[in-house]
C-alpha positions in Angstrom: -151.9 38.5 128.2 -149.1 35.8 126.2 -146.4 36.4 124.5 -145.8 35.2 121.6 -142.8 34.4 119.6 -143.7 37.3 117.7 -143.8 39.5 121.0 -141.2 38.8 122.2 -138.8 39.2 119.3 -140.8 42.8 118.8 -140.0 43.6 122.1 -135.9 42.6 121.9 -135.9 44.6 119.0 -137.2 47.4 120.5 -134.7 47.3 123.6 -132.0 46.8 121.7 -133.1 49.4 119.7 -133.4 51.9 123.2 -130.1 50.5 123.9 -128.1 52.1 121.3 -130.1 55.0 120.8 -129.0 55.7 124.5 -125.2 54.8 123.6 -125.1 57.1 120.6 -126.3 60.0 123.1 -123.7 59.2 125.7 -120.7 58.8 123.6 -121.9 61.4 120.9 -118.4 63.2 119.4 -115.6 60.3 120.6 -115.4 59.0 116.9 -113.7 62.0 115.6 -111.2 62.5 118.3 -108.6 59.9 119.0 -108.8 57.5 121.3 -105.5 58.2 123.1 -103.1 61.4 122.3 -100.4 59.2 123.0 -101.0 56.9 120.2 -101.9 59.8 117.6 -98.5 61.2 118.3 -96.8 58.0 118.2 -98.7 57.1 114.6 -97.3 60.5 113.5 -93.6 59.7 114.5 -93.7 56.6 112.6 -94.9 58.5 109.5 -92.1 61.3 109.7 -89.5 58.6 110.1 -91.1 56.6 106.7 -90.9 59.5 104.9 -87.5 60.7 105.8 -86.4 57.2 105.1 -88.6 56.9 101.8 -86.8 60.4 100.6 -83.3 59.3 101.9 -84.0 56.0 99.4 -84.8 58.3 96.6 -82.0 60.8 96.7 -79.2 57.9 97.7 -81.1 56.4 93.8 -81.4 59.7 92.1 -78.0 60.5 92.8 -76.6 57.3 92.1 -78.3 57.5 89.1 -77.2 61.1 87.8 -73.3 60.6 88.7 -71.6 59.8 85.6 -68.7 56.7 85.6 -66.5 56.5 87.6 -67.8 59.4 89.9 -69.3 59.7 93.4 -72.5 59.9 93.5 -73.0 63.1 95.9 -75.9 62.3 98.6 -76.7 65.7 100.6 -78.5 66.0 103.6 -80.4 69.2 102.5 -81.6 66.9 99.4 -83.2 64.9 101.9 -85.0 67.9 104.1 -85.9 69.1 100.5 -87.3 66.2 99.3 -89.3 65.4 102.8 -90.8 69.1 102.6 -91.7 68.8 98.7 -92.7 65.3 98.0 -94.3 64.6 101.9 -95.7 67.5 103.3 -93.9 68.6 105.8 -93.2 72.1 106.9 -90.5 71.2 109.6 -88.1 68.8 109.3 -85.0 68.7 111.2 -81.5 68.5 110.0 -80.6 66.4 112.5 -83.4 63.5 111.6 -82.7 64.1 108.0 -79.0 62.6 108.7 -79.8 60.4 110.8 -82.0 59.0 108.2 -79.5 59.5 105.6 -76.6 57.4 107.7 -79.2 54.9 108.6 -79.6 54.1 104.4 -76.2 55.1 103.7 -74.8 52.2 105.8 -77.7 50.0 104.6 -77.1 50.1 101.1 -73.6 50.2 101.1 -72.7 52.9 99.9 -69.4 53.7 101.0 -68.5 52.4 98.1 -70.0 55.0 95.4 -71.9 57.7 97.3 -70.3 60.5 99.5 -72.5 62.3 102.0 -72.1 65.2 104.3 -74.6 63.2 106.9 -72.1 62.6 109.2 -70.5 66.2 109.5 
């Protein structure tokens, strides 16, 4: 019996195809659970802090915006928790990372010089 081109291209196919018919058996359900707990955690972390950074942006603006001339514009720390809970989604948030968010902006943009905030009490 000869192969031809034909047969033997036919036949690759076909192991190939054995191949990852046998790989889909073997590592049936690993695409929906994470790789490595460690790195879903981590991912999450990284989240929670952007978002309690995001919201600590928007109420350091919002109250910058609302303080009339000459005033302190009033930044809280349960703005920020409230804003992180509404706007992001999350149930739990901890004072302590909301004002440590807060001093981490507060000191970034400056604002010592306008804003007053109870993040450090």
């Amino acid at each position: 019996m000869r192969w031809g081109v034909d047969g033997v291209l036919g036949a690759l196919v076909v192991v190939v195809g054995v191949g990852l018919v046998a790989a889909g058996v073997l590592w049936r359900g690993r695409a929906v659970r994470p790789f490595a707990a460690s790195r879903a955690r981590a991912a999450e972390h990284r989240a929670y802090t952007r978002a309690l950074l995001r919201a600590a942006d928007q109420v350091i603006a919002a109250a910058r915006r609302s303080a009339g001339d000459g005033e302190p514009a009033v930044v809280t720390v349960d703005a920020v928790e409230r804003l992180v809970r509404e706007r992001y989604g999350y149930a739990e948030v901890e004072r302590r990372h909301a004002a440590a968010a807060l001093r981490r902006r507060y000191e970034r943009g400056r604002c010592a010089v306008d804003c007053v905030t109870d993040a450090y009490g």
